[in-house]
C-alpha positions as CSV (number, residue, x, y, z in Angstrom):
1,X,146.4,1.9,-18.5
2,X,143.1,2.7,-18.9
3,X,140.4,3.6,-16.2
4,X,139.1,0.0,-15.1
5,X,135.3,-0.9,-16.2
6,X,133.5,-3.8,-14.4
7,X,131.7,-4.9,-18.1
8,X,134.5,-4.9,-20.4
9,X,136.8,-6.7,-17.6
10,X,135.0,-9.7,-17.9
11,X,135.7,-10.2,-21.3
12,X,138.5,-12.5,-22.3
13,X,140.9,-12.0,-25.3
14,X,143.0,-14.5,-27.3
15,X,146.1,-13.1,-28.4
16,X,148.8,-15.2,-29.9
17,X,152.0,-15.2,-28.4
18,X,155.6,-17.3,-28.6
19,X,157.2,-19.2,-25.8
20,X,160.7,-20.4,-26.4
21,X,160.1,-19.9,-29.7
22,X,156.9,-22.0,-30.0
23,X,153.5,-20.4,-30.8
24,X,150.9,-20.7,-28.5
25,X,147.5,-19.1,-28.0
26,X,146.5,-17.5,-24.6
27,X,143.5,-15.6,-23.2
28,X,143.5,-13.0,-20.7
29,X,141.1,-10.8,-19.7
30,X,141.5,-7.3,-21.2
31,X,143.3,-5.6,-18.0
32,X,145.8,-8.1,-17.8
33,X,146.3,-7.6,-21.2
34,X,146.9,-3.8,-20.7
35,X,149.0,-4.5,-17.6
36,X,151.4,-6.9,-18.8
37,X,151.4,-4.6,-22.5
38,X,152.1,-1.9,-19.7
39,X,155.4,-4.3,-18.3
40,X,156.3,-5.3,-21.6
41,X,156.9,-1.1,-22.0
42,X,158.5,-0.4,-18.5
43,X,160.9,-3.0,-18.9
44,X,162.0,-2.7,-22.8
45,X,161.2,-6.2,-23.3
46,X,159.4,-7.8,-26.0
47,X,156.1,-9.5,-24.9
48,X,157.2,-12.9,-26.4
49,X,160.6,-12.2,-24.7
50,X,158.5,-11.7,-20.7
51,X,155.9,-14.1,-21.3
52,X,159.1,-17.2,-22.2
53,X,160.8,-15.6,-19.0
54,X,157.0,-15.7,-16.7
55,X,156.3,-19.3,-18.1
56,X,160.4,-20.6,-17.5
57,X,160.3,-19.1,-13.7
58,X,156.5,-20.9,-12.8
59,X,156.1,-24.0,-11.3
60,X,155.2,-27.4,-13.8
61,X,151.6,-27.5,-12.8
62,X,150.4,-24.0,-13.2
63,X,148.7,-23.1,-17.1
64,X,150.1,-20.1,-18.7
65,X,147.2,-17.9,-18.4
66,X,147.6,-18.4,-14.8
67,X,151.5,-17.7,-14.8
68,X,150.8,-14.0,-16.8
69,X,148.3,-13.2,-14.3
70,X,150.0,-13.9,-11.1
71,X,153.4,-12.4,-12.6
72,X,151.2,-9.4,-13.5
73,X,149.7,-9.2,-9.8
74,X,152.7,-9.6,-8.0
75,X,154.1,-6.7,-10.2
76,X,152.0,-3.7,-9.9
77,X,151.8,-5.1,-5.6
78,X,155.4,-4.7,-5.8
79,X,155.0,-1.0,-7.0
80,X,152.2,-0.1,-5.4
81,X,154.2,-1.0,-1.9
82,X,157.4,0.9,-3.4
83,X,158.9,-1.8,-4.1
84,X,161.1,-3.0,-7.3
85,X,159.0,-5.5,-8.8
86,X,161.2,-8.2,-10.0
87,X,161.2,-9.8,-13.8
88,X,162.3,-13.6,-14.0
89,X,165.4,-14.0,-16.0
90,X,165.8,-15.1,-19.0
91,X,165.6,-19.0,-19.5
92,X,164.0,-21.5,-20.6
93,X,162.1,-24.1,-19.3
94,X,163.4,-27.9,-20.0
């Protein structure tokens, strides 16, 4: 991940991404980005596959966006406290 800079972290980025199968657009600032990319590697999981399993496990009334960054938060606090940082299952969201 790189080394965290207060000028580019402001900048939001749209990527396109699929959940349950359905494509969607979603922008994240650039260190989520890296962070969840960084998941996406440490768990051999495809990013389409976490970001269906993130938005099936959150609650009706929170956006997607908001989903990916919380999951990503709750992650890395999981690690940082040496914890195992947990990954919803996978599912899908009726």
């Amino acid at each position: 991940m790189p080394i965290w800079n207060p000028k580019e972290a402001a900048i939001h980025l749209t990527r396109n991404v699929s959940v349950q199968g359905r494509r969607t657009s979603m922008r994240l600032e650039q260190p989520f980005w890296d962070a969840f990319e960084e998941i996406v590697r440490r768990e051999g999981i495809s990013m389409n596959a976490l970001v269906t399993r993130v938005w099936a496990a959150s609650p009706d009334d929170v956006n997607l966006a908001g989903a990916i960054r919380v999951f990503v938060l709750g992650y890395f606090w999981a690690l940082a406290n040496g914890g195992r940082p947990r990954v919803p299952p996978g599912s899908t969201k009726p």
